[in-house]
RONU-192167 format. One line per field, with one value per residue (C-alpha): x, y, z; residue in three letters. Coordinates in Angstrom, 2 decimals. Layout:
N
X <- (X;...)
Y <- (Y;...)
Z <- (Z;...)
type <- (ALA;...)
// end
This chain:
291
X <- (0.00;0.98;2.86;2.11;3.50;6.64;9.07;9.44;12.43;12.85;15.40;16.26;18.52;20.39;20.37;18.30;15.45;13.62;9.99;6.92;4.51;2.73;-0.81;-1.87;-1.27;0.65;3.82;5.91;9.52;11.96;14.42;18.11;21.22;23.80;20.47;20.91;18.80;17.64;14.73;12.73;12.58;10.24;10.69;9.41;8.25;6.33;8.78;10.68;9.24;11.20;9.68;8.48;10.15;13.13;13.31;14.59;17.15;18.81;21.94;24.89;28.11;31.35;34.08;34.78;37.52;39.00;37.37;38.75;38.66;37.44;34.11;34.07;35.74;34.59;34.88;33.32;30.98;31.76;28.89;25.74;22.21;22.60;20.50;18.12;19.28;17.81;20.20;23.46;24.10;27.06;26.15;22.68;23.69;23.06;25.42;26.86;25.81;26.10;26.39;25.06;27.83;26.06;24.54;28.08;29.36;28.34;29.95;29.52;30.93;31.41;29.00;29.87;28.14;29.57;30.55;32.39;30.36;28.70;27.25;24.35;22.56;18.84;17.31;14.14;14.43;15.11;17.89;21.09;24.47;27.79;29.69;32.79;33.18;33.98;35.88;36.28;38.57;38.57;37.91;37.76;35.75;35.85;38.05;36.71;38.46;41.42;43.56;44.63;47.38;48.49;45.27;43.51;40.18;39.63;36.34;37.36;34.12;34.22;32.75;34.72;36.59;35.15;38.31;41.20;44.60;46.21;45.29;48.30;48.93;51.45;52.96;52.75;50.35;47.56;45.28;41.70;38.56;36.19;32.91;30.99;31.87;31.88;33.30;36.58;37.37;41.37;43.14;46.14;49.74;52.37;55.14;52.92;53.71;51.06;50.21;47.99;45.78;45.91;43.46;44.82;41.80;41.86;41.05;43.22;44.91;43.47;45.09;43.37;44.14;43.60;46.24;45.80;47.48;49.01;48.54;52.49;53.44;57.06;58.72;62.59;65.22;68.85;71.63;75.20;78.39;82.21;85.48;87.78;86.18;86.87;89.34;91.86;91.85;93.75;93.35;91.23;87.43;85.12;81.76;78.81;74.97;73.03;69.55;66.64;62.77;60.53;57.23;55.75;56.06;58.40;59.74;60.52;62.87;65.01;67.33;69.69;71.31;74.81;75.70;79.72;81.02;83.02;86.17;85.80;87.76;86.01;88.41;86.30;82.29;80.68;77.35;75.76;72.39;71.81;74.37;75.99;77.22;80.28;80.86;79.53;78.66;76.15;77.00;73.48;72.70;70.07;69.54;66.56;64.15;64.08;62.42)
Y <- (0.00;3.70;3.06;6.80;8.82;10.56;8.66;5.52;3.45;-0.24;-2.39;-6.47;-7.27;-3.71;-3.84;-0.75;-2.03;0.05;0.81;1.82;4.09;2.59;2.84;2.83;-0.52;-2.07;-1.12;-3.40;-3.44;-5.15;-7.46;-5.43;-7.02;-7.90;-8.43;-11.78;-13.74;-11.44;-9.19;-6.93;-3.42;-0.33;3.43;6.61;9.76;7.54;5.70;2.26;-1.52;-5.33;-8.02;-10.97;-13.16;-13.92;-13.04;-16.06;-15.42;-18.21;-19.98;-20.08;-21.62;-20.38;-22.95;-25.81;-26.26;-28.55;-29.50;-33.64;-35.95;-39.13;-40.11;-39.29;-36.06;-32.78;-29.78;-26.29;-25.02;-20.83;-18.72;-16.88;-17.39;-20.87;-19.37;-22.35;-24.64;-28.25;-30.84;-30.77;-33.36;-34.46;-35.53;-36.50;-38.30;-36.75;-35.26;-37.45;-34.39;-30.65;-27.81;-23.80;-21.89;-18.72;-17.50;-17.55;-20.85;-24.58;-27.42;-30.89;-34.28;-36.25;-39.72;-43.01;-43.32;-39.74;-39.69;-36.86;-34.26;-31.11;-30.54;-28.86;-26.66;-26.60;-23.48;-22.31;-20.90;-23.90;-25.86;-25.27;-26.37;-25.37;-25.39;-26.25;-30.31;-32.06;-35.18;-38.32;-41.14;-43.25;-46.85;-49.46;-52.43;-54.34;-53.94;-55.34;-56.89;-58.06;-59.10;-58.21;-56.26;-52.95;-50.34;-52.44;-50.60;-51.58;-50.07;-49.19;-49.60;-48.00;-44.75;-41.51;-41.30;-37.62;-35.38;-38.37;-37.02;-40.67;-43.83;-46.33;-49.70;-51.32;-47.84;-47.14;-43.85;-44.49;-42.41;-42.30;-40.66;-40.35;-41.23;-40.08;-40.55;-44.28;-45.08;-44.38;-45.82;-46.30;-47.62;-50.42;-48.03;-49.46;-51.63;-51.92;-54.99;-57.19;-55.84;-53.87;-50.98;-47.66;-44.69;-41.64;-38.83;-35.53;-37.32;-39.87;-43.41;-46.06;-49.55;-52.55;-56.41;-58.07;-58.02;-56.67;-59.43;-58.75;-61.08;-61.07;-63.85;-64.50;-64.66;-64.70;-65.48;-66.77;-67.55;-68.05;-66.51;-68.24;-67.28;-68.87;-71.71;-74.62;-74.32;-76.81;-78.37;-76.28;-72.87;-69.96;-69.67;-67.02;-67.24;-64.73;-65.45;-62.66;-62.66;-60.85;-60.29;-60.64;-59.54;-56.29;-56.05;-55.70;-58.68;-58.21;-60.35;-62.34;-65.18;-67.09;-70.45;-71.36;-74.97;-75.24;-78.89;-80.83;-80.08;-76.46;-73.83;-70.28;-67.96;-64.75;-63.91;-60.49;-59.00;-55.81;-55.85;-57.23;-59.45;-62.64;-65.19;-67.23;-69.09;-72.13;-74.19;-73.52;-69.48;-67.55;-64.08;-61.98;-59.96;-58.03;-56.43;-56.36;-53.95)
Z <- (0.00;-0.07;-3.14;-4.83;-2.65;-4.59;-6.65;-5.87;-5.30;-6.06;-5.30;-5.30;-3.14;-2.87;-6.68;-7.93;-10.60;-13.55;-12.24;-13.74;-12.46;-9.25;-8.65;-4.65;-3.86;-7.14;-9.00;-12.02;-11.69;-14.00;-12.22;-12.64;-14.03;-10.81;-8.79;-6.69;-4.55;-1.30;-0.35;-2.73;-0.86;-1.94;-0.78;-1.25;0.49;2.67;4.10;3.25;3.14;2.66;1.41;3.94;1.77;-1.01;-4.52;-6.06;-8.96;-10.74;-9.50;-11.06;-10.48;-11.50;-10.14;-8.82;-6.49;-6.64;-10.47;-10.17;-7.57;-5.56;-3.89;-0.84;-0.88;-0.39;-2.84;-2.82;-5.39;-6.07;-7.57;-6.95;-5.99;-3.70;-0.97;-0.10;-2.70;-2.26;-4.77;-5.78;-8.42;-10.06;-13.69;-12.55;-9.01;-6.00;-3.68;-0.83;1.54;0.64;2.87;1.90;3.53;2.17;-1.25;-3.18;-1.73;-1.22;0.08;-1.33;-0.85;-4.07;-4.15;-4.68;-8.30;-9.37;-13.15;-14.70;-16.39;-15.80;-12.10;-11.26;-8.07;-7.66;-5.68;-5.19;-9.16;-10.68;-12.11;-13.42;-15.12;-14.86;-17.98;-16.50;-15.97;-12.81;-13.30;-11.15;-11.76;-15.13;-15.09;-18.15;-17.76;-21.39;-24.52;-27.72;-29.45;-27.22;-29.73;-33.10;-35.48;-35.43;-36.73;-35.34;-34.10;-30.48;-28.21;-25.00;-22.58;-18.63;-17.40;-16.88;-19.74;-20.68;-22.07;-21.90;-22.60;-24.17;-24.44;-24.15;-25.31;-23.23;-23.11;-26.78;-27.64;-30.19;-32.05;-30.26;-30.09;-26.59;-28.14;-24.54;-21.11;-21.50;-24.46;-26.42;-29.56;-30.55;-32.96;-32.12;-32.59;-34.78;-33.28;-30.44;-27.79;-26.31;-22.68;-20.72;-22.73;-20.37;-20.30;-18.81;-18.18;-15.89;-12.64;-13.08;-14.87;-15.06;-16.56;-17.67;-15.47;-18.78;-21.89;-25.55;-27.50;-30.56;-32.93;-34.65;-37.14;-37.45;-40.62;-39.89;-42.31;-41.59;-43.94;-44.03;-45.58;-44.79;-45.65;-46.89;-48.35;-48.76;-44.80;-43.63;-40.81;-37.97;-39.97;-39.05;-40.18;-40.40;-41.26;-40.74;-40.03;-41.62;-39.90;-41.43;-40.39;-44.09;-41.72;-41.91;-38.66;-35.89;-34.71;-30.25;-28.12;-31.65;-30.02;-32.61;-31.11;-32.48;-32.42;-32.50;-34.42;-30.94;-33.09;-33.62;-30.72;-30.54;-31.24;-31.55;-31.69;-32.68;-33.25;-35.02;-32.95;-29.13;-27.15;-27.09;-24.80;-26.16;-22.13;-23.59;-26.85;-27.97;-28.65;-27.69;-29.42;-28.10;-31.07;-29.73;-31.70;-35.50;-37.40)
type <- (UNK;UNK;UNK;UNK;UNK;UNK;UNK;UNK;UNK;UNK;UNK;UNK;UNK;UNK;UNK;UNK;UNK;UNK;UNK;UNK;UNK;UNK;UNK;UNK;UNK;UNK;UNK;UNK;UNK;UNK;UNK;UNK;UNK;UNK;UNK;UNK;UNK;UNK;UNK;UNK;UNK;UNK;UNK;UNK;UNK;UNK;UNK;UNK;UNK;UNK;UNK;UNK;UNK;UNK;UNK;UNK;UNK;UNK;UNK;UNK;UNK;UNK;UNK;UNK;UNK;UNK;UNK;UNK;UNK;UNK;UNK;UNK;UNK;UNK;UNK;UNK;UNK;UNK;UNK;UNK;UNK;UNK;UNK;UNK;UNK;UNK;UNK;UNK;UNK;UNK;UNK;UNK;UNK;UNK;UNK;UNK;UNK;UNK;UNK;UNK;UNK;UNK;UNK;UNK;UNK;UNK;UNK;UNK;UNK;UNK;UNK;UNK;UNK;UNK;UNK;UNK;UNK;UNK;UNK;UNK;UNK;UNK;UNK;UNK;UNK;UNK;UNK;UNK;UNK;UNK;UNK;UNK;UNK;UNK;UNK;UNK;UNK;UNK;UNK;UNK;UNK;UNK;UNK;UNK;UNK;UNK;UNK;UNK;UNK;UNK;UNK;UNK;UNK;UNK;UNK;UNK;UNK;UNK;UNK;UNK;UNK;UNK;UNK;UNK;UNK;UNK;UNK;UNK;UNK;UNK;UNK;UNK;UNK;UNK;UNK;UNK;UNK;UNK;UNK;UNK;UNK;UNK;UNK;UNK;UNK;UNK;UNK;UNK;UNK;UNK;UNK;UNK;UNK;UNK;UNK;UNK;UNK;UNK;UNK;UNK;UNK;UNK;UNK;UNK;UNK;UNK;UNK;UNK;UNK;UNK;UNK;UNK;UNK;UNK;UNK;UNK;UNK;UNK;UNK;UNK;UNK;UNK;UNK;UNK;UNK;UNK;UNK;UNK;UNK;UNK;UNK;UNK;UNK;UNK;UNK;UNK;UNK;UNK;UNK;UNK;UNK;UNK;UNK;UNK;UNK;UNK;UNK;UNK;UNK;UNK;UNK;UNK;UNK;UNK;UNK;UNK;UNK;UNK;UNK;UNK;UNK;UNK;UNK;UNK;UNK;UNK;UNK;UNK;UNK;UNK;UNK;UNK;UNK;UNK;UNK;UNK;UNK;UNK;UNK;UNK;UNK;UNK;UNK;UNK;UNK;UNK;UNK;UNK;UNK;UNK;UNK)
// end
């Protein structure tokens, strides 16, 4: 009432709003911008009055501190507009528990079933989402298929795999693409060895139990080159085993077994790739990897 009285001043929370004219006992204000959730208050020559009870504005959260981490843990929620806020929800699961420190901060403990994604408050005005994501911990739980060549395509199955940095197998980067927070599809790196496939995502690492095997076929050639030949008996011999991978692949962890003829002293051994171990007959090499 008493609204006519001189020019009138309206306000939402402290935030001076564009009125129209008032009539006794009615006046239309539009809400300002910077106005947050508070009391509505109206003045003029007559005096001053507050609202009985809140002006609800939107919520909206600005950061997430900190923005990865565990369930179970608490992080704080920055932003405006929380006052009397009912859910917090991480990517549609509930808060653990969730404190309202004030209407610029909440406290909330991350649940069990969190997922990364976007969060979201829920006042009094409704729902919203954060743009910013909140990430928890990645975790695979199928690979398909688990064996194969290199470009191979593999599908990586789990949950929290939103905005993955590298996905490894054993060790080696591939090419891949996060299809949605459960899925990444990646192709099987070149030279790659058989061994664990490993996702590495903002919250976290996260390596599989079970192998990718890589399906190799070995197609090693060996052949032999002496000099001088024909030798007598009690003169020097040298001969050289040339060893060769024909595969189009790499060819991990070559051994080559030497038999020496009962006759025949060692005088010397050598190798261009790998090692070898002349204490006994047969001589070992353990050539390594060929290409």
């Amino acid at each position: 009432l008493n609204f006519t009285n001189g020019t009138p001043v309206v306000q939402f929370n402290g935030v001076t709003a564009l009125a129209g004219t008032p009539t006794f006992n009615q006046i239309t204000a539009t809400v300002p911008g910077g106005a947050t959730t508070g009391f509505i208050t109206f003045s003029n020559l007559s005096g001053a009055a507050t609202s009985a009870t809140f002006f609800y504005l939107p919520a909206r959260i600005n950061d997430i501190t900190p923005n990865k981490s565990a369930a179970g843990t608490w992080i704080k929620l920055t932003g405006e507009n929380f006052t009397d806020a009912s859910a917090v929800n991480f990517s549609g699961a509930p808060a653990a528990s969730f404190v309202v420190s004030n209407n610029t901060t909440i406290g909330a403990q991350v649940p069990f079933n969190a997922e990364s994604g976007s969060m979201s408050v829920t006042t009094p005005a409704g729902t919203t989402n954060i743009t910013v994501r909140f990430y928890v911990p990645p975790s695979i739980t199928v690979f398909n298929p688990t064996h194969g060549l290199p470009n191979t395509n593999v599908t990586i199955s789990g949950v929290n795999f939103l905005d993955a940095t590298f996905v490894k197998f054993n060790g080696s980067n591939a090419f891949f693409t996060v299809v949605n927070n459960a899925t990444i599809n990646a192709t099987v790196p070149n030279n790659a060895l058989t061994g664990p496939i490993t996702v590495i995502a903002p919250a976290g690492t996260n390596t599989t139990a079970q192998n990718f095997v890589l399906d190799y076929s070995a197609d090693l050639g060996i052949s032999v080159s002496d000099l001088p030949d024909p030798v007598t008996v009690t003169s020097n011999l040298t001969y050289t085993i040339f060893v060769a991978n024909n595969s189009g692949f790499s060819a991990p962890g070559v051994m080559l077994t030497n038999v020496l003829p009962a006759n025949v002293n060692l005088k010397s051994a050598s190798t261009t790739a790998g090692s070898l171990n002349t204490n006994a007959n047969p001589v070992i090499g353990s050539l390594g990897q060929l290409n």
